[in-house]
Structure formats: structure tokens, C-alpha cells
N, C-alpha and C positions, 0 to 999 in steps of 0.2 A: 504493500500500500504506500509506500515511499514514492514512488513515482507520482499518482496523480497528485502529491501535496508539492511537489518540485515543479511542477507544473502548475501549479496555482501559485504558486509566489514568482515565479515566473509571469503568468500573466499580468499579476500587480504590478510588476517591477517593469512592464512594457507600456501598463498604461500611465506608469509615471512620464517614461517618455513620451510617449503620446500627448499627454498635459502641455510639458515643456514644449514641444512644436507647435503646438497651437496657440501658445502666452507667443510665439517665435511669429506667429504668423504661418508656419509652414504646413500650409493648408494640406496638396499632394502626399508629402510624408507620413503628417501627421493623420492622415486615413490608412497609409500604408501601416502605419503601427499600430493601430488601433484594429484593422482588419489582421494583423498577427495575435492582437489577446485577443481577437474573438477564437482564432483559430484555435491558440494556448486551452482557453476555457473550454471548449469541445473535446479539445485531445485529453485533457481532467475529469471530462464526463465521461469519455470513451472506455479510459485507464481505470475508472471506476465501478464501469457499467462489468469490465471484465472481473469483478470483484462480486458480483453477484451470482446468485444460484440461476441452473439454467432449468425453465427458462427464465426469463427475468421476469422481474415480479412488474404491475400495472404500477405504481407509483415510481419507480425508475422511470418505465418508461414514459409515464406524465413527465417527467422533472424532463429527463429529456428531449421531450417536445417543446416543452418550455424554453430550453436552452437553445434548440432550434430556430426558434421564433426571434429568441434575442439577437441570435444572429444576424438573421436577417433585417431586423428591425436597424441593426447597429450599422448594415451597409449600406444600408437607403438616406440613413439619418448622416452618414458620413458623406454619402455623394452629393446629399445636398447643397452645400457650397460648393461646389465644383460645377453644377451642371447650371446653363443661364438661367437668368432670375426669377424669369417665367414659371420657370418649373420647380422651384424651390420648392414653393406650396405643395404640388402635388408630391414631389421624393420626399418631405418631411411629414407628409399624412402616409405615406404608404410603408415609413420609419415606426409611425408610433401608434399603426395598427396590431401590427403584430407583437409587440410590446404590448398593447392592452391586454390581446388575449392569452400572452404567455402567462401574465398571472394569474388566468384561471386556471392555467394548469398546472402552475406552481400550489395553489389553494387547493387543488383538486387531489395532487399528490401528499401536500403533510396532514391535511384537516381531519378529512373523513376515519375513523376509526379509533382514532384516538380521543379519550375523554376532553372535551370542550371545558378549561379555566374560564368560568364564567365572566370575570372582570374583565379579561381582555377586548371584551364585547366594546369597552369603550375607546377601544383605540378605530374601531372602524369611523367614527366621524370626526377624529382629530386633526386628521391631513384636508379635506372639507373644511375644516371650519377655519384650519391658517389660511388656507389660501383667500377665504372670503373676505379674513380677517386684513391680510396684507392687500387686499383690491380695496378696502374700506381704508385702509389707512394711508391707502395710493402711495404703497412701495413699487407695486406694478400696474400695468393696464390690461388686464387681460379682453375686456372689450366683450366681444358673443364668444370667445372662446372659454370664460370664466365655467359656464353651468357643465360644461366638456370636463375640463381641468379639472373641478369637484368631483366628477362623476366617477374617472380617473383616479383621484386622491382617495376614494370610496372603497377601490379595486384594491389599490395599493394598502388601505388598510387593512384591507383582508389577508392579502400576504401576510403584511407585518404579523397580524394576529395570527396565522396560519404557522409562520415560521418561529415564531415565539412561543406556542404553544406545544409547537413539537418540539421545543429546545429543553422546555419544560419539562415534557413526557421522559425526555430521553435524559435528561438531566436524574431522574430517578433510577435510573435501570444502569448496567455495564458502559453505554456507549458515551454515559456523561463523564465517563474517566479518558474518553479520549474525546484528541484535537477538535472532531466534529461538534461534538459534545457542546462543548464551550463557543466553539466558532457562531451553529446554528441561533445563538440569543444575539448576534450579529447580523445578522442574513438582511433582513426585513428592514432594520432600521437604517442600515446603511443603504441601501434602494429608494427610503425615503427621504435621508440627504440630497443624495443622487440627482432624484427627480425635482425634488425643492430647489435645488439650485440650479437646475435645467434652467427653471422657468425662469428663476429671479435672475439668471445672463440673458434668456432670450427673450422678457416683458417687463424687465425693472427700469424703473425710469433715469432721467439721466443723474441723480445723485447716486446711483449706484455702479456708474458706468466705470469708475476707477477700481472698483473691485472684481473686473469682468475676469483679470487675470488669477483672479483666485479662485474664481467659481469656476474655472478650468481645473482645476485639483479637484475641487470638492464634487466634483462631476463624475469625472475620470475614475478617481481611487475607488469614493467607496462601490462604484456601480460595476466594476470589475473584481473590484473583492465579494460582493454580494453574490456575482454570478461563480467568481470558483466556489465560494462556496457551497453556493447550490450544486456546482458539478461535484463534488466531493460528496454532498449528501446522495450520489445515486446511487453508492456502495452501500447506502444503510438503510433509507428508507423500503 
């Protein structure tokens, strides 16, 4: 099991560079390295998935579709700077289509079977409610895309909760003595950095415009540590 975890710090450690090209401006590259952790992250799921009983069990292969989806989501959402302006709109919707529905197959893979922590219930409307909260306080403009972005933050809650709740499960048993163990009370939260600071670089107004270069990290890291370590979860779930 050594390998898919060299490979997951490996992806992290490409999407730091990734980050820095993009603070660099180096649009061309910095998709070129960014489409290598996605690679990174798949070959972690792969290395993983051969850790499982054959045949593989359905929540692998949910996680895995899930990771599928991110891929793809990450290559549309990468060419969209690159391709004319025209078409931005449409390669950055057909980015974060598949992204929407990978979460359900992330929620699909940890939720079901496992006893539901009832409190957690209240993380599904706290990503909703920042985002309405920073539109009211006109940190961003999110415009007609606001009731989308909630809808979104909805989903994304259910992960959080999804992946929190098995972190919990498993947090009881053998597997909380290992890496994953610990990693998966990570998973969710950091997707939800991730995507918060998506939005605050691509619809925060211009007093936030000097911190664009950070929200390049805060983008990058945790949203590539989230995904190894979903791929690392396909060995256990």
C-alpha cells in the first residue's frame, strides 16, 4: 500500500507547482501540470483499487466514478483560459458539470450503510448560507449564478457530511489506526476551501483582487489533497 500514498503526495507536490504557474501567469504549463495530478490522482485510485477484493466492491467503484468525473471536470475547467473568450462560458459549465455530479457519487459511496451522526445534518446548509452571507455582504457578485452556487454548496455539504461521517465510522474500528483513518476527517473540508475560494478568485470584487495570488494555493492544494485522498479511500471503502 506504499505506493498509492507516494503517489498522493506526489500529486500534492505537482499541484503546488501548478499554483506557482499560475501566480507566474503561465497559463499552457500550468494546465500541463495540473492535467499530470489529475493523472497522479487516478494512478492512486488505480494502485488502490488493486488493493481491493475481487470483484470490487460498488462503493470503490462509486469513488471511482467520482474521481473520473473530477477529471474531467479539471480538463475543461483548465482549457478554459486557453480557448477564445467566446467559449469560456461554455468549457467552464461543461468543467463544473461533472464536478456537480461527482459528489453524488462520492455521497453515494461513504453515506449509505453506515450509521448517520445525526448533528452532522447541520453542516448541509452551512456552505449555502456563507455564500448568501458573502453576496449580502458584497464580498462577491455572484448575480443569477448565486441560487446555482447555493444549490452546489448544498451538494458539497453532503460530501463534507458524507466524508466526515465515515471518518467517524472508521475512526472506531482498525482503519482509524491508519493514514486513511485520520486523512478521511480531511477529505470534505478541504473541497470546501477549495471551492470557497474558487468562487471568491472568480466573483470577488475588486478589494479582493490583490489576494487573487493566494486563492491560487488555496484552490490548488486543498482540492488535490481532497481528491488523493478520496483515491486512497478506494482501498477501504
Amino acid at each position: 500500500m506504499t505506493t498509492p500514498y507516494i503517489l498522493a503526495v506526489a500529486c500534492v507536490c505537482v499541484s503546488l507547482l501548478t499554483a506557482i504557474l499560475r501566480v507566474m501567469d503561465h497559463r499552457r504549463q500550468s494546465f500541463a501540470t495540473k492535467c499530470v495530478a489529475c493523472v497522479l490522482f487516478m494512478l492512486t485510485a488505480a494502485f488502490a483499487a488493486g488493493q481491493q477484493a475481487q470483484p470490487m466492491d460498488t462503493p470503490a467503484k462509486l469513488m471511482l466514478a467520482g474521481l473520473a468525473l473530477g477529471f474531467v471536470g479539471d480538463v475543461f475547467l483548465g482549457l478554459a483560459p486557453l480557448v477564445p473568450k467566446e467559449k469560456n462560458g461554455l468549457f467552464s459549465a461543461l468543467g463544473g458539470v461533472p464536478f456537480f455530479v461527482g459528489h453524488f457519487f462520492f455521497v453515494a459511496a461513504l453515506l449509505p450503510g453506515i450509521p448517520l451522526r445525526w448533528p452532522l445534518l447541520l453542516l448541509l446548509p452551512l456552505l449555502p448560507a456563507l455564500f448568501l452571507l458573502l453576496q449580502k455582504a458584497n464580498v462577491f457578485d455572484l448575480g443569477k449564478r448565486l441560487i446555482p452556487i447555493m444549490i452546489y454548496g448544498l451538494v458539497l455539504g453532503a460530501m463534507m457530511l458524507a466524508s466526515i461521517n465515515y471518518a467517524a465510522h472508521i475512526a472506531d474500528g482498525p482503519l482509524g489506526e491508519l493514514p486513511i483513518g485520520l486523512l478521511m476527517w480531511l477529505s470534505g473540508i478541504l473541497f470546501a476551501v477549495s471551492d470557497t475560494s474558487l468562487f471568491l478568485r472568480g466573483f470577488g470584487k475588486e478589494k479582493l483582487a490583490r489576494f487573487v495570488p493566494v486563492f491560487e494555493f488555496t484552490v490548488m492544494l486543498p482540492y488535490f489533497a481532497a481528491q488523493a485522498i478520496f483515491a486512497l479511500a478506494v482501498a477501504y471503502v
